[in-house]
C-alpha positions as a Markdown table, in Angstrom:
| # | Residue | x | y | z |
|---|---|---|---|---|
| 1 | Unk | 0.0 | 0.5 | -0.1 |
| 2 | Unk | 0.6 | 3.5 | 2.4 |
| 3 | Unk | 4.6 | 2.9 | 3.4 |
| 4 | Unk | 4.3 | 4.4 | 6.1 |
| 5 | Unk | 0.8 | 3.1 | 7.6 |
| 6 | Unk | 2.4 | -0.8 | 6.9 |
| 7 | Unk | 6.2 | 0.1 | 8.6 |
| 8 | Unk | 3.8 | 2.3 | 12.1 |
| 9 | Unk | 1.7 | -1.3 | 12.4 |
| 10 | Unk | 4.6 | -3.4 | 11.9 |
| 11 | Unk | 6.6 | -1.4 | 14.8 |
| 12 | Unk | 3.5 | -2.0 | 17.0 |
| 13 | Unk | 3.3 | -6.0 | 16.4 |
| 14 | Unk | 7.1 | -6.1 | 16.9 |
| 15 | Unk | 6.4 | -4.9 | 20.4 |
| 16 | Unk | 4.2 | -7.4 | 21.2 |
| 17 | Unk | 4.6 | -10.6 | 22.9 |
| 18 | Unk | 5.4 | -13.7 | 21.0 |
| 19 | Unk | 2.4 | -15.7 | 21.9 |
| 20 | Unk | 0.2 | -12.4 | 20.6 |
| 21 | Unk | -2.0 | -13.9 | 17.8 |
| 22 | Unk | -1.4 | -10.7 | 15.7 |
| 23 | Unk | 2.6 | -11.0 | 15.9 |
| 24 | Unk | 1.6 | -15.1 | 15.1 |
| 25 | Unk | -0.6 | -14.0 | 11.8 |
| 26 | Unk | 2.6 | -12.3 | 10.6 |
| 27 | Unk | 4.5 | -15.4 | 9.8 |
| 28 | Unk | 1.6 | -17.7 | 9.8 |
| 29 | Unk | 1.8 | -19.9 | 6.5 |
| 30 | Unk | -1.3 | -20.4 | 4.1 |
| 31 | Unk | -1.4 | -24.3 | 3.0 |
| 32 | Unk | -3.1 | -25.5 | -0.4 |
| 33 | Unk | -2.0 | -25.5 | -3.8 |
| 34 | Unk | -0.7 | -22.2 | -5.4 |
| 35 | Unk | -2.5 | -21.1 | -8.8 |
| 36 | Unk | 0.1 | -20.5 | -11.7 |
| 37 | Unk | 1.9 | -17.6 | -12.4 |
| 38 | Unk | 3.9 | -15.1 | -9.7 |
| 39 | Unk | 2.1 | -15.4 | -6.1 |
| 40 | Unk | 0.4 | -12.2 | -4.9 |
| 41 | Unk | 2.9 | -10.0 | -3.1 |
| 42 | Unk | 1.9 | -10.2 | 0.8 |
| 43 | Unk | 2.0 | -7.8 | 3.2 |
| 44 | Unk | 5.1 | -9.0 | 4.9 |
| 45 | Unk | 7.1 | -8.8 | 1.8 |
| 46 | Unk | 6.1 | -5.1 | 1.1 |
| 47 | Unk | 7.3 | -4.7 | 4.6 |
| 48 | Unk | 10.6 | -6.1 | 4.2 |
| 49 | Unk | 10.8 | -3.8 | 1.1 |
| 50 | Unk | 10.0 | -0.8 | 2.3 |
| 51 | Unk | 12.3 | -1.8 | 5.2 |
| 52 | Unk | 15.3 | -2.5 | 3.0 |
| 53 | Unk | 14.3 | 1.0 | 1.0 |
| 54 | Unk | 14.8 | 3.1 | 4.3 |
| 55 | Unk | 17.9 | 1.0 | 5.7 |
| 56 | Unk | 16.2 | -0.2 | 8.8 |
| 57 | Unk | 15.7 | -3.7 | 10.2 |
| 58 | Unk | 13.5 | -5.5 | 12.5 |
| 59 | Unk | 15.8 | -5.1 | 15.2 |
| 60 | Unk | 16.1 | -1.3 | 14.8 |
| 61 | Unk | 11.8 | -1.3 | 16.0 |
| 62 | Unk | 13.7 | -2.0 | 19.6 |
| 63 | Unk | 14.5 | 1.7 | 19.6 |
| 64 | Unk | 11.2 | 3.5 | 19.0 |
| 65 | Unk | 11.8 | 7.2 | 18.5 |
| 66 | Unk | 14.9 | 6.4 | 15.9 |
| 67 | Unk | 12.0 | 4.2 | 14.3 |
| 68 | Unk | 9.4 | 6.6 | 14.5 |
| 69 | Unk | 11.8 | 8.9 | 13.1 |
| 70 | Unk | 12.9 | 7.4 | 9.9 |
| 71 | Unk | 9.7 | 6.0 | 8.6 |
| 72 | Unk | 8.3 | 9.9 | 8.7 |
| 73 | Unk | 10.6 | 11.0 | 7.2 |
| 74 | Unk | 10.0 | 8.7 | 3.9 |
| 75 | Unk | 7.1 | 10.1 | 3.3 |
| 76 | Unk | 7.4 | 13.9 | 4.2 |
């Protein structure tokens, strides 16, 4: 996955408004019965690692240039 790509669209959805059905599809929950084996890695969880790999949080996509600024820099 493109790090960067993932963390830019995540800061966009963070913006939004709660009752946004994109920000919704972020935490929405798939039902049904799990094949065996490890469960695909989702999108949210490469998220949250690339987000622990920088240092940043979901709170730090308040502040949009210091978030902007940090996930460039990953990849430059």
């Amino acid at each position: 996955m493109d790090n960067q790509a993932d963390m830019s669209w995540f800061g966009h959805v963070e913006h939004k408004d709660n009752i946004n059905w994109v920000k919704r599809c972020t935490t929405l929950e798939v039902e049904g019965i799990r094949q065996r084996g490890r469960p695909n890695k989702t999108w949210w969880d490469c998220v949250k690692d690339d987000m622990k790999s920088i240092g940043l949080s979901e709170k730090d996509t308040q502040l949009r240039n210091n978030w902007r600024r940090r996930i460039k820099g990953t990849t430059s």
